[in-house]
C-alpha positions in Angstrom: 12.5 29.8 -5.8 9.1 28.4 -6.8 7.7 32.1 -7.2 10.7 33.6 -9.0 10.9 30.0 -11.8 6.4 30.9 -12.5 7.8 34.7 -13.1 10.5 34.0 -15.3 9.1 31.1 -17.1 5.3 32.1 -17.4 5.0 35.3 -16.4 2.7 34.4 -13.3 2.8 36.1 -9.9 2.5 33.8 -7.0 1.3 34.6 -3.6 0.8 31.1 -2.1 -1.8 30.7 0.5 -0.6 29.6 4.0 1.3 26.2 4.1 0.0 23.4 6.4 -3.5 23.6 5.8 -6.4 20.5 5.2 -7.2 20.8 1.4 -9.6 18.4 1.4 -12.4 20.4 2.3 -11.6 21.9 -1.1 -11.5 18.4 -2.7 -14.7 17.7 -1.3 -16.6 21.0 -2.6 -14.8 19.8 -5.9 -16.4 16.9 -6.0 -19.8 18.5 -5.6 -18.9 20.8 -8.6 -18.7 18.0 -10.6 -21.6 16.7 -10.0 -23.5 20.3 -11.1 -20.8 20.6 -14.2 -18.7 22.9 -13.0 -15.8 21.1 -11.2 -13.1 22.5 -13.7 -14.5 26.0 -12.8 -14.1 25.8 -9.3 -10.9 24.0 -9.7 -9.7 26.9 -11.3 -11.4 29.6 -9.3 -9.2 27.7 -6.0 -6.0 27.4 -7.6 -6.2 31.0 -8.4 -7.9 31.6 -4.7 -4.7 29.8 -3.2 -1.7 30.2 -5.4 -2.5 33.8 -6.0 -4.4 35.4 -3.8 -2.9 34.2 -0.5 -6.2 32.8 0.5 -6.9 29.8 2.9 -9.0 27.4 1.1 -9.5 25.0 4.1 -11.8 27.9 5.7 -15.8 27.1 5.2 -16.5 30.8 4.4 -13.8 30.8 1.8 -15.1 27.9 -0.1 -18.6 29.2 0.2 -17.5 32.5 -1.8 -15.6 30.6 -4.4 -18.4 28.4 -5.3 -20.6 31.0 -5.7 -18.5 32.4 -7.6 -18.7 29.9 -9.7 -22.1 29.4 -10.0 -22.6 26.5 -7.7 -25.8 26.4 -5.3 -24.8 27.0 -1.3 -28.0 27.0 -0.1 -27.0 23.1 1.7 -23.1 23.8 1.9 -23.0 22.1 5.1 -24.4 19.1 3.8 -22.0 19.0 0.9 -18.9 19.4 3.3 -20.2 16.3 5.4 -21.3 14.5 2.7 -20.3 10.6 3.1 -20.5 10.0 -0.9 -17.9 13.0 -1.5 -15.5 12.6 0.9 -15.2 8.7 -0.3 -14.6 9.6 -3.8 -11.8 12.1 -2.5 -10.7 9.1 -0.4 -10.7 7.0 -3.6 -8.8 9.4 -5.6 -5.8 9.5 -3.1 -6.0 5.7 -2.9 -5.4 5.9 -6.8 -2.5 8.2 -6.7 -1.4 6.5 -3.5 -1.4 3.4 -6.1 0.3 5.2 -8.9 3.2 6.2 -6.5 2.5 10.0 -7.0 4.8 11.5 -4.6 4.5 15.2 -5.3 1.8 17.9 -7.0 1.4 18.4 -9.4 1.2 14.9 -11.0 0.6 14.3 -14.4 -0.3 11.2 -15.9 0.3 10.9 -20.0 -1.1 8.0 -21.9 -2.0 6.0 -18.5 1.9 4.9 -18.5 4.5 8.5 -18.1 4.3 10.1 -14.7 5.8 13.4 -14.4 6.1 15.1 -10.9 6.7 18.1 -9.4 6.4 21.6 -11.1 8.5 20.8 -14.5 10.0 22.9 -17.4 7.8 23.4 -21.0 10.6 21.1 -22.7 9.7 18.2 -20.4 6.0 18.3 -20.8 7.1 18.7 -24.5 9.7 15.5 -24.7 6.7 13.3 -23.2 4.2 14.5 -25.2 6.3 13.6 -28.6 7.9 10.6 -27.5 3.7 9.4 -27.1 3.4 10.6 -30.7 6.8 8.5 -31.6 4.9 5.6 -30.0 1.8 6.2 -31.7 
């Protein structure tokens, strides 16, 4: 249902990855990109990786391609992957989301007050969005 709603409303193709899988690897290797300024690059480059391409992004070899793809150094990729600092800002973020009650991806959070969850309709994003403006 999820793959024929992203054809008819956006025109997108999906061929999900395999379900089940430990993204936090991913989330980890995110955070690295950050730090280098290129986190929304290889956020991008494993949505399309996963939700298109069918590919597993908790596989080390996987996540090595994408960031250098991207541009990101792999020479240390190990060392990222294990990294204490990362996987504790990933631990923080779920703590946050844990706090805000997220229940569901995607979450979207508009003016730090209107949660919407779960893959929604245009005109939803688009009643938020103005009743913000109203508010404003």
């Amino acid at each position: 249902m999820l793959e024929k709603r992203a054809h008819e409303q956006y025109g997108l193709t999906m061929n999900a990855g395999p379900f089940g899988i430990d993204s936090r690897p991913a989330l980890i290797v995110e955070k690295y990109a950050e730090t280098q300024g290129k986190g929304e690059a290889f956020h991008k480059a494993v949505m399309l990786a996963y939700w298109q391409q069918a590919r597993s992004i908790d596989e080390q070899a996987v996540l090595k391609e994408i960031a250098e793809q991207v541009g990101l150094s792999t020479e240390n990729f190990d060392d990222v992957l294990a990294s204490p600092s990362f996987d504790e800002e990933v631990s923080a973020d779920v703590e946050l989301a844990r706090e805000y009650g997220l229940t569901g991806v995607p979450a979207l959070i508009f003016a730090d007050r209107y949660l919407v969850v779960g893959a929604q309709p245009f005109d939803t994003f688009k009643q938020v969005v103005e009743k913000i403006l109203e508010e404003a």
